[in-house]
N, CA and C of each residue as an Amber inpcrd file, in Angstrom:
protein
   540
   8.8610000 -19.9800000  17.9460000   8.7740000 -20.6520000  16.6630000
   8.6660000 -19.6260000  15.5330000   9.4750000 -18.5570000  15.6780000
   9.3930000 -17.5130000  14.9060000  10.0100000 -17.9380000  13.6470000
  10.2680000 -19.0850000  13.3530000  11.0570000 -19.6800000  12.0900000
  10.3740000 -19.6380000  10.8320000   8.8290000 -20.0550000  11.3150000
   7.9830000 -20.2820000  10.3820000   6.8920000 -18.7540000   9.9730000
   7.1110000 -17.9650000  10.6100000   6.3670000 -16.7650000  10.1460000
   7.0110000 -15.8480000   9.5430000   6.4690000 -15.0630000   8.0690000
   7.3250000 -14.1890000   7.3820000   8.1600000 -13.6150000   7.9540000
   8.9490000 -13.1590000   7.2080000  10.1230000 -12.5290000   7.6980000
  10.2220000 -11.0240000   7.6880000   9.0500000 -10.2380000   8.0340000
   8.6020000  -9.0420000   8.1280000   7.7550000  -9.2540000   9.1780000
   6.8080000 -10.4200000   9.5950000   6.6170000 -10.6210000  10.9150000
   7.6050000 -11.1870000  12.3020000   8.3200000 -11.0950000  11.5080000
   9.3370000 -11.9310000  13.0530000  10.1700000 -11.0260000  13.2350000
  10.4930000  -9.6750000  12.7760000  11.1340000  -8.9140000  13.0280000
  10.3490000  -7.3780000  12.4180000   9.1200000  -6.8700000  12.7900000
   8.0940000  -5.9820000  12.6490000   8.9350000  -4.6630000  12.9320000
   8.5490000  -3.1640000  12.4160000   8.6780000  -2.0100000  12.6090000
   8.7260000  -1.7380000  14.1890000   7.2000000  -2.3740000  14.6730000
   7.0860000  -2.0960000  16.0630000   6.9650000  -2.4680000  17.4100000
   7.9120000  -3.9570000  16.7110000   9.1570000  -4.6460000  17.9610000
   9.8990000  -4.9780000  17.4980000  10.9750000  -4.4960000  17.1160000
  12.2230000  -4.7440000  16.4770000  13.0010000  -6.2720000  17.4660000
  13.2790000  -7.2060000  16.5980000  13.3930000  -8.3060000  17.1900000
  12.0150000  -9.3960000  17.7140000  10.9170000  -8.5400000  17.3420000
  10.3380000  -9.6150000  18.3130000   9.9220000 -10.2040000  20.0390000
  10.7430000  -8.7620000  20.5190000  10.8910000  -9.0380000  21.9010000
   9.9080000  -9.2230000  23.1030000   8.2240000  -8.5410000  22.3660000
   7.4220000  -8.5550000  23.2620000   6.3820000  -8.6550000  22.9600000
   6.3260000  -9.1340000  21.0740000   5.1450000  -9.8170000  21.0010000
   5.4150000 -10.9970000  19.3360000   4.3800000 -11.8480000  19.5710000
   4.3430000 -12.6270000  18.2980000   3.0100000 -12.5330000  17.2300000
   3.2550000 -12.6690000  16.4710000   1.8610000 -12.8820000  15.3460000
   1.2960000 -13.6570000  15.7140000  -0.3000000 -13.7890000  15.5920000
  -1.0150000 -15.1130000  15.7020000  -2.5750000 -15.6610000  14.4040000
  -2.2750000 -14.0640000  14.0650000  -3.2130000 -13.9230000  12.5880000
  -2.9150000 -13.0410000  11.8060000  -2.7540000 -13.4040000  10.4850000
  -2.5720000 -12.4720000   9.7820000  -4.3940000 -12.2750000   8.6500000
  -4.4590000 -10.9710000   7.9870000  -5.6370000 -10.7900000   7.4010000
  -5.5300000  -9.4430000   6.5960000  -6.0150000  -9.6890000   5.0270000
  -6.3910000  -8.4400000   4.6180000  -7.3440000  -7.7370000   4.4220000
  -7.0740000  -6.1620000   4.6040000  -7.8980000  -4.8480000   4.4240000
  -8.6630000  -4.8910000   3.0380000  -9.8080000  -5.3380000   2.5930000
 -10.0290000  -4.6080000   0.8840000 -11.5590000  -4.1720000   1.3700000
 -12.2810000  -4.4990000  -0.0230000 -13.5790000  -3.6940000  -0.2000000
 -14.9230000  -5.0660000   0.0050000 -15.4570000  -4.7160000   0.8500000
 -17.1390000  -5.8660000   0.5820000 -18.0630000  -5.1810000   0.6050000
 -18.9330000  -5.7640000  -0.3400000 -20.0060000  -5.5040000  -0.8630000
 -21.2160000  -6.3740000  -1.1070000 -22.5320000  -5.7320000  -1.2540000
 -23.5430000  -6.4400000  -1.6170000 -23.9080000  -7.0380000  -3.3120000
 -23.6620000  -7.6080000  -3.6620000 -24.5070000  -7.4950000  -5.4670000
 -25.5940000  -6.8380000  -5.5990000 -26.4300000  -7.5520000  -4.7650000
 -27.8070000  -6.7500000  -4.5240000 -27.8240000  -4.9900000  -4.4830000
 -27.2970000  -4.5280000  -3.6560000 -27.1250000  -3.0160000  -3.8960000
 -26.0600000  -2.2490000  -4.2310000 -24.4990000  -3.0090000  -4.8910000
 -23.9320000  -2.2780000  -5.1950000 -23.8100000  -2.9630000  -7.1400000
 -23.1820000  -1.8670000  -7.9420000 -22.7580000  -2.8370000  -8.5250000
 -20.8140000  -3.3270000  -9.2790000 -20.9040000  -4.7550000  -8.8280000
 -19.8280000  -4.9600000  -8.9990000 -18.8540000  -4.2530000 -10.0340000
 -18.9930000  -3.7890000 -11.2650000 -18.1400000  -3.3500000 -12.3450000
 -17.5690000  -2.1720000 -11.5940000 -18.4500000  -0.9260000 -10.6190000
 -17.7260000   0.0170000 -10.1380000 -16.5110000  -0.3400000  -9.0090000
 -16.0740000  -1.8920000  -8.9140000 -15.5980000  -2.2230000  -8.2440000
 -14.3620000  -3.2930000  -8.4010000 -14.6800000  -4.0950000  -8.9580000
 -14.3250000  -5.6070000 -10.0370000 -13.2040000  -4.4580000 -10.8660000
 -12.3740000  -5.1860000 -11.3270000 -11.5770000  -4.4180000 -12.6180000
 -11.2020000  -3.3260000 -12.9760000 -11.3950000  -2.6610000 -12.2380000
 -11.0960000  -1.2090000 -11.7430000  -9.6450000  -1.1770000 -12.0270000
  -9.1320000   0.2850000 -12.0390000  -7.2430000   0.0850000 -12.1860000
  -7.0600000   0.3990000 -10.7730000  -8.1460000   1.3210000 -10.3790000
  -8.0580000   1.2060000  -8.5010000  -9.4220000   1.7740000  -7.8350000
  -9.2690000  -0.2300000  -7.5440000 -11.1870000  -0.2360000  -6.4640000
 -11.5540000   0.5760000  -5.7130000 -10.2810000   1.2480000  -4.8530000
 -10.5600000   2.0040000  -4.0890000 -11.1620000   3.1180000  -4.3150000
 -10.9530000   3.8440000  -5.3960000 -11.5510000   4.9160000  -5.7680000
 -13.1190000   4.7560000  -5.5020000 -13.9430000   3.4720000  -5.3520000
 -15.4490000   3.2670000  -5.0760000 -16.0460000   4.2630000  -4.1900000
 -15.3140000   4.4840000  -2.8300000 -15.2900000   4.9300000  -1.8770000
 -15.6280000   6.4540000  -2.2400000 -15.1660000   7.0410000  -3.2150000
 -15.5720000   8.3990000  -3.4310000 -16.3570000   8.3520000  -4.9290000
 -17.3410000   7.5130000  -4.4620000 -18.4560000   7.4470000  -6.0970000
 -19.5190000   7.7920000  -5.0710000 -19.9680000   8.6510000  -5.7610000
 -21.3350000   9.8270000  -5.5840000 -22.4640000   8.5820000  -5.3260000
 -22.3400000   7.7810000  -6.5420000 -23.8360000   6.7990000  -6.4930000
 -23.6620000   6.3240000  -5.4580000 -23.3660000   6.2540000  -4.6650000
 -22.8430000   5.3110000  -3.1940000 -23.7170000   6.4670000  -2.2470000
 -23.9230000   7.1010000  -1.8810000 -23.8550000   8.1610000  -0.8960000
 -25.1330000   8.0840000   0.0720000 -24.6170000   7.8130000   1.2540000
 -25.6230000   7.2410000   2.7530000 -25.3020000   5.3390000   2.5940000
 -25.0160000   4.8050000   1.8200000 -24.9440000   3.7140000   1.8720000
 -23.2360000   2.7980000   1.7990000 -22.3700000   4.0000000   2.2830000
 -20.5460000   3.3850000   1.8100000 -20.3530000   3.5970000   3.4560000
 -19.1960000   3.2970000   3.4250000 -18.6340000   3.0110000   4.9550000
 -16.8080000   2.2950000   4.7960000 -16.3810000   3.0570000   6.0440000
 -15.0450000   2.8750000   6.0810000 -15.2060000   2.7330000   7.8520000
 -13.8290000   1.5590000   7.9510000 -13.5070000   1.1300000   9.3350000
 -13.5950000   2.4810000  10.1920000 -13.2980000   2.5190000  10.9540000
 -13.2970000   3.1740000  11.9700000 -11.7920000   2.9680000  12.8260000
 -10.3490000   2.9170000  12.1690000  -9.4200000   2.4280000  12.9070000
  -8.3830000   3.0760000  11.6490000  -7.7220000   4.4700000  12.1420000
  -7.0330000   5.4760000  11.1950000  -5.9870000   4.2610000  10.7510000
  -5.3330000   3.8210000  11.0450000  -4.3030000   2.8280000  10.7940000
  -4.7780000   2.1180000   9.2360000  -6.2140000   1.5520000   9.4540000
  -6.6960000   1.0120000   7.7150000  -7.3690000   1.9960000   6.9690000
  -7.7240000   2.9060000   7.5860000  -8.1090000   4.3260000   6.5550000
  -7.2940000   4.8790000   5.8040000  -6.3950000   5.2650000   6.9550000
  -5.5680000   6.1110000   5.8930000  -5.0290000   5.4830000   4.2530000
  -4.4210000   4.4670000   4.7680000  -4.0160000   3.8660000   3.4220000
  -5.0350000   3.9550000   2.6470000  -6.4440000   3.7940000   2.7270000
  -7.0830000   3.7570000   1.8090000  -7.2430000   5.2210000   1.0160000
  -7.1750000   5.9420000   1.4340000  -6.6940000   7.3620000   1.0250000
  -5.6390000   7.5500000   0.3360000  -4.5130000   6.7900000   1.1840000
  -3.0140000   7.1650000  -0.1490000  -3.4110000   6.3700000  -1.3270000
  -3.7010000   5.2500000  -0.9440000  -3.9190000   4.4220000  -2.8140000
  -4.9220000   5.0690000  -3.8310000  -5.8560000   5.5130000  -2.8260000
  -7.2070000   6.5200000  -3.5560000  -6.2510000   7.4330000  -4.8890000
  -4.9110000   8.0180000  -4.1000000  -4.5920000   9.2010000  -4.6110000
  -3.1400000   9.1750000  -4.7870000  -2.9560000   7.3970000  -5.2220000
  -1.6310000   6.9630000  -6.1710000  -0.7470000   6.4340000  -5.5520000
  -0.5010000   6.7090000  -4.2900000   0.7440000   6.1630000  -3.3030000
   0.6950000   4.8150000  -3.0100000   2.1130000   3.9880000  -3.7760000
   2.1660000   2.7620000  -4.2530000   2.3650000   2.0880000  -2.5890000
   3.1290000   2.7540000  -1.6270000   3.5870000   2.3740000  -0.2640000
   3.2070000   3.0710000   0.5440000   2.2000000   3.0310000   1.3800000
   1.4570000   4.0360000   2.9470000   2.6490000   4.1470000   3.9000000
   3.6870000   3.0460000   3.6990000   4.7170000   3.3080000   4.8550000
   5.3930000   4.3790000   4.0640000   5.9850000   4.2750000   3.4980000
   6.8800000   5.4630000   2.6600000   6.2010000   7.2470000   2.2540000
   4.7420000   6.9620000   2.7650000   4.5990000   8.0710000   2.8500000
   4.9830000   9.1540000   2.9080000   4.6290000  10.6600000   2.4020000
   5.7100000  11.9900000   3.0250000   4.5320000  12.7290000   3.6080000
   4.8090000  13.6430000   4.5510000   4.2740000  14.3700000   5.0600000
   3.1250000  14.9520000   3.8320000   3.6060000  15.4470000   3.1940000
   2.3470000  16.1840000   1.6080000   1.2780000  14.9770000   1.9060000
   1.6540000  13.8700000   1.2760000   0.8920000  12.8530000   0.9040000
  -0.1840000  12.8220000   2.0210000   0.6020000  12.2170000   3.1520000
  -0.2740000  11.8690000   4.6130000  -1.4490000  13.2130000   4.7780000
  -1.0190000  14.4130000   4.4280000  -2.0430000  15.7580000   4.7140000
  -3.0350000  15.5130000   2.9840000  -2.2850000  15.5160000   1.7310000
  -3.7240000  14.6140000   0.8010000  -4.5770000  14.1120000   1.0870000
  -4.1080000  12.7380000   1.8750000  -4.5650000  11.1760000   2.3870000
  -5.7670000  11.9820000   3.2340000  -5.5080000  13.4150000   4.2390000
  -6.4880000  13.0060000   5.3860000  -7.5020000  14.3180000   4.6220000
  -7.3570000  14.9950000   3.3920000  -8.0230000  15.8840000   2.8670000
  -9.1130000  15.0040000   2.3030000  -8.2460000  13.8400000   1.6190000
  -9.9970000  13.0760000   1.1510000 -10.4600000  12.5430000   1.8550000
 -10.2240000  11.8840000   3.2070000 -10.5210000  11.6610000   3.9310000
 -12.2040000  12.2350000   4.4230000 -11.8630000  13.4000000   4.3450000
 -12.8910000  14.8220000   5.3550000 -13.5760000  14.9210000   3.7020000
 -13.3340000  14.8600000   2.8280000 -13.8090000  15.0630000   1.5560000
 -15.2960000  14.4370000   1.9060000 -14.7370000  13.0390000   2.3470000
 -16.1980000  11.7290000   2.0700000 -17.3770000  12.0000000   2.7100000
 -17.1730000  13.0760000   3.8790000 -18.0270000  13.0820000   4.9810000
 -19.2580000  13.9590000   3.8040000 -18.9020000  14.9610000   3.0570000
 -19.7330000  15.8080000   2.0540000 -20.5250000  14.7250000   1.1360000
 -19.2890000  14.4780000   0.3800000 -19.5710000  13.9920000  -0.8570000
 -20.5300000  12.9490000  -0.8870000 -20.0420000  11.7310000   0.0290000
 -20.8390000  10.2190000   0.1290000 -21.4170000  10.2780000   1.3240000
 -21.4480000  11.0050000   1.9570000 -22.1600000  10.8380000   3.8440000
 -21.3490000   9.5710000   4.1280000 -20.1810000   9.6140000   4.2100000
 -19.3650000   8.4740000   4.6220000 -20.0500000   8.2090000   6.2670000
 -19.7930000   6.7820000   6.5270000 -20.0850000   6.6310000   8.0930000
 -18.9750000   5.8070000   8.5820000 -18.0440000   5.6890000   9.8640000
 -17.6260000   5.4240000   9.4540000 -17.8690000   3.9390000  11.1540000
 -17.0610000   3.3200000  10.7480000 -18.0230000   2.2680000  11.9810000
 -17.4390000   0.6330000  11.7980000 -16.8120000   0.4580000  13.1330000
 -15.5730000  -0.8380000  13.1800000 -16.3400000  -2.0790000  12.7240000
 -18.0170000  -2.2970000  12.8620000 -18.8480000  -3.0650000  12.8720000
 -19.5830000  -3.2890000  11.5990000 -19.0530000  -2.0920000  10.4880000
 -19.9310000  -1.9180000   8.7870000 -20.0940000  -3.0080000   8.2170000
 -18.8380000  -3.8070000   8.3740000 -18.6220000  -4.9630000   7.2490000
 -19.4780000  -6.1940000   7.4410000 -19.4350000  -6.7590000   8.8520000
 -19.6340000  -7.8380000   9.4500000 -21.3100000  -7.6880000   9.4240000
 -21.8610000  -7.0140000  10.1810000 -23.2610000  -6.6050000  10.4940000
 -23.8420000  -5.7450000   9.7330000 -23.3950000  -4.3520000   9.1760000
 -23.7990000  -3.8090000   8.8980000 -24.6940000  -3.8790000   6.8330000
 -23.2590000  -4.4210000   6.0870000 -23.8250000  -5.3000000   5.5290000
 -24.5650000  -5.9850000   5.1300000 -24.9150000  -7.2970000   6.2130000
 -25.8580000  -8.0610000   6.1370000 -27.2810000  -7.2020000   6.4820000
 -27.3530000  -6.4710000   7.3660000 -28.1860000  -5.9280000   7.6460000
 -28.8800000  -5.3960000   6.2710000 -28.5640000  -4.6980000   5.1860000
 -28.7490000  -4.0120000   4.4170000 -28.3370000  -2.2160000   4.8090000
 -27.6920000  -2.0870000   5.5170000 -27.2330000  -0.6460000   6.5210000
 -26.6710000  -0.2920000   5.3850000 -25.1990000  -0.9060000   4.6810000
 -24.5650000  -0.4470000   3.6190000 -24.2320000  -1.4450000   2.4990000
 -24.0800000  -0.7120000   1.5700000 -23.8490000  -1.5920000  -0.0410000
 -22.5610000  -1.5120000  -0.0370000 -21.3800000  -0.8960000   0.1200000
 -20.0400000  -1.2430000   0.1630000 -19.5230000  -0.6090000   1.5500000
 -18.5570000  -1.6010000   1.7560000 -17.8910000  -0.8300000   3.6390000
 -16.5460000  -1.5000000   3.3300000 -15.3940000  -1.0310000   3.8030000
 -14.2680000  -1.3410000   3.8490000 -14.3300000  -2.3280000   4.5900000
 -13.2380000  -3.3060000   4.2770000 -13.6660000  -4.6840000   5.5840000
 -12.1490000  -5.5720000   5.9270000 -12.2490000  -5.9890000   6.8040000
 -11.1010000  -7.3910000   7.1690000 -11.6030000  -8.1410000   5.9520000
 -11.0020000  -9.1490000   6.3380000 -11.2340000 -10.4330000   5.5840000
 -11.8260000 -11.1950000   6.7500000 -11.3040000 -11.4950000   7.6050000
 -12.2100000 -12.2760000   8.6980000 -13.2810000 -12.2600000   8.7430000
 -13.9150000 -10.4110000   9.0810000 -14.8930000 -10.0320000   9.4580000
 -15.6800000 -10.3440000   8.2810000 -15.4370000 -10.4320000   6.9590000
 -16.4720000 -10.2860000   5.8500000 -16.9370000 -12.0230000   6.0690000
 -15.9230000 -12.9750000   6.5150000 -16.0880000 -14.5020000   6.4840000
 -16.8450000 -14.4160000   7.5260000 -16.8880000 -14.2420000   8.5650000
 -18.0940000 -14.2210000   9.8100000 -19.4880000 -13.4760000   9.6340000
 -19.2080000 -12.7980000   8.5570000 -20.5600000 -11.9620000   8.1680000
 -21.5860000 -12.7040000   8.0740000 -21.4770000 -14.1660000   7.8070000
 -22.5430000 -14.8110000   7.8400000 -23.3580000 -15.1250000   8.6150000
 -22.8560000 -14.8350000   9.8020000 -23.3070000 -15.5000000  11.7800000
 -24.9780000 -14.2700000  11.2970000 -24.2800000 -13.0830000  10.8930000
 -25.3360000 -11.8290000  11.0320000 -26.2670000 -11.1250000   9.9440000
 -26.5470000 -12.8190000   8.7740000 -27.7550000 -12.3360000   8.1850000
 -28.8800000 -12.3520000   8.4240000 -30.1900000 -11.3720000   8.2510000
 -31.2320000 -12.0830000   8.7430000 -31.8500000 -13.0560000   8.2460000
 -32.7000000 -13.6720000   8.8520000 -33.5290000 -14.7510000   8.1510000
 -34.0500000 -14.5370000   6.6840000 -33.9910000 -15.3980000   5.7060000
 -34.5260000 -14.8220000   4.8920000 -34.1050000 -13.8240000   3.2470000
 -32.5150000 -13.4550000   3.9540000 -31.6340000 -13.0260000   3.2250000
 -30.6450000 -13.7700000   2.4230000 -30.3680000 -13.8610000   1.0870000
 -29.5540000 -14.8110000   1.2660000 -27.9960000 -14.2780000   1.0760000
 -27.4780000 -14.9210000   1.5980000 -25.9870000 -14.3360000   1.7770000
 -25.0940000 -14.6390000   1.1470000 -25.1420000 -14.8480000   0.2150000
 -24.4580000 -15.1560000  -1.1810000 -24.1950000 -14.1690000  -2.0510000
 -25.0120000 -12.8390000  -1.4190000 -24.9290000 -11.5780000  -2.1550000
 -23.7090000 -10.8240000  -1.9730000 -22.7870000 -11.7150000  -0.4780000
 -21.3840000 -10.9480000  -0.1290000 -20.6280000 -11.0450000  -1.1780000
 -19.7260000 -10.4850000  -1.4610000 -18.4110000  -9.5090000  -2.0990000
 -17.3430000  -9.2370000  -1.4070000 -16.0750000  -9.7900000  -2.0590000
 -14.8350000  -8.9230000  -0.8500000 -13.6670000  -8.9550000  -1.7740000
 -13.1120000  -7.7820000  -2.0130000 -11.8380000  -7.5170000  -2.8990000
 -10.9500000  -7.6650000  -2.3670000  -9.7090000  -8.3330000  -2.3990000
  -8.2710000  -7.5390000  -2.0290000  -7.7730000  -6.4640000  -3.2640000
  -8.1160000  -5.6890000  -3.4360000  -7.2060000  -4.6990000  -4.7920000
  -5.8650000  -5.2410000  -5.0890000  -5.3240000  -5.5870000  -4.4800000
  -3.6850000  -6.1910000  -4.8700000  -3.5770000  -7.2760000  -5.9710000
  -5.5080000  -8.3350000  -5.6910000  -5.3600000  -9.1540000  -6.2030000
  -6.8830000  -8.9250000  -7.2420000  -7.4300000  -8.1230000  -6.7710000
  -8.5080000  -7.8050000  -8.0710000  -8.0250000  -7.5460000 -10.0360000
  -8.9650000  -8.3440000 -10.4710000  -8.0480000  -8.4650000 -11.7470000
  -8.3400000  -7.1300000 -12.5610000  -7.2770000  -6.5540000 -13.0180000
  -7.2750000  -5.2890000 -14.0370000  -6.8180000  -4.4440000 -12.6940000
  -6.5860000  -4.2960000 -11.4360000  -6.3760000  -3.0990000 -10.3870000
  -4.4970000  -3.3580000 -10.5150000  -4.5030000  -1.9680000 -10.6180000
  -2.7800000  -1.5490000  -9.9780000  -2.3470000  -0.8760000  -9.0370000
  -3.3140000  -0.9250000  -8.1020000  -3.2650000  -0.6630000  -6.9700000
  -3.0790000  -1.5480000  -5.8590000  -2.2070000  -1.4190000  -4.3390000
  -2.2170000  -2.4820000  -3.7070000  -3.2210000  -2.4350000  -2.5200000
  -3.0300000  -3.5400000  -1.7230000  -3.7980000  -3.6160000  -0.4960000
  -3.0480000  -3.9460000   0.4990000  -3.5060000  -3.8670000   1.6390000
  -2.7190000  -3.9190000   3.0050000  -2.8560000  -5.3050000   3.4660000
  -2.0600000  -6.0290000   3.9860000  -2.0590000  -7.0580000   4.5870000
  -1.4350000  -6.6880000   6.0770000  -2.0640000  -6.7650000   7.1430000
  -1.7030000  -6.8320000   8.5680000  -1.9130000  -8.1660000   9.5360000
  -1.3840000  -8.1900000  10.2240000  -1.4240000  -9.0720000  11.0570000
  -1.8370000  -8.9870000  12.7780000  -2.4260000  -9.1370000  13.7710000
  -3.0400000  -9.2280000  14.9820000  -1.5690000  -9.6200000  15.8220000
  -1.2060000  -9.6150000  16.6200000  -0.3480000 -10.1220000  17.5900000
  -1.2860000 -10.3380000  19.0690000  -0.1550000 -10.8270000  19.7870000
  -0.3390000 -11.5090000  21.2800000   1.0870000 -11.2060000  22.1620000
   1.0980000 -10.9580000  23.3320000   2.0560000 -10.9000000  24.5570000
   1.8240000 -11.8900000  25.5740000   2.8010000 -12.6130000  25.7650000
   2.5720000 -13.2530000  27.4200000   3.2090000 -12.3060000  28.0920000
   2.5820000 -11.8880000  29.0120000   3.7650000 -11.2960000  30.5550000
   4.2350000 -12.2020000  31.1350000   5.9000000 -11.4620000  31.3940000
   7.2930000 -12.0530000  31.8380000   6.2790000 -12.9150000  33.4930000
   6.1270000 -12.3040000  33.6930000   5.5940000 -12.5480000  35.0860000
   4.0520000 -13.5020000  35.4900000   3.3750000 -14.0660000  33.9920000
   2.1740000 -13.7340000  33.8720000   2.2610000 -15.2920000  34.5420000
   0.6390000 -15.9120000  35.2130000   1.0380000 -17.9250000  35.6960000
   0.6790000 -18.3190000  34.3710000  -0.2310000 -17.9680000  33.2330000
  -0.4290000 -18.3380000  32.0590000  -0.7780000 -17.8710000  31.1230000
């Protein structure tokens, strides 16, 4: 039923045709945050949110995924690159210089679990996040907290940003051979 899914998912970079797997979620990469400990303006209206990520006032308390695939981009947009696929070699070696930058500057941490848990926890005031994961964040406040303090940007669609954001999608395989 590949009829009904974009037409950049039904024919992807990395199955040309479609041949061995389908979409089954799509979700975007941006920024979540606390109100409580961050504050929104360094974030909100920005010409690019991303740049948050390398703000000093942040430092022991920021966080990025843990999955090079949504990092990096956040690095090329950091440092202007309108398309992460179109990348050039220069750029991609930029991208992974600020990268190693954050570990100094902000005590970046970096951790697949920041957004969802970590978050709520009070662990960090801004973490790079899914969109899913920031919507389930709620399963993991504690008692007592209220969770209304979440935050979640897409930059593509944050107002005043000219910068974009990543939209990816999850796939699935049946095996040829599989009983179900």
């Amino acid at each position: 039923n590949l009829d009904n899914v974009w037409p950049q998912l039904a024919d992807p970079y990395y199955d040309q045709g479609s041949r061995y797997s389908v979409p089954y979620v799509t979700y975007t990469t941006g920024i979540g945050w606390r109100i409580d400990l961050a504050d929104s303006a360094d974030i909100e209206g920005q010409a690019n949110p991303w740049d948050v990520f390398w703000n000093e006032k942040y430092t022991g308390v920021i966080g990025m995924l843990d999955s090079f695939t949504d990092v990096i981009p956040v690095a090329l947009f950091h440092n202007g690159v309108a398309d992460p696929s179109q990348a050039t070699e220069a750029e991609l070696t930029a991208a992974g210089d600020a990268l190693v930058e954050l570990i100094d500057l902000v005590d970046i941490r970096y951790r697949i679990h920041g957004s969802y848990s970590g978050l709520p926890e009070g662990i960090y005031a801004i973490h790079q996040a899914w969109s899913g994961d920031l919507i389930n964040s709620q399963y993991y406040w504690p008692g007592g907290v209220d969770e209304g303090t979440t935050r979640y940007v897409w930059p593509a669609k944050g107002e005043g940003s000219t910068t974009k954001g990543a939209i990816s999608s999850d796939t699935m395989t049946v095996l040829k051979g599989s009983e179900r």
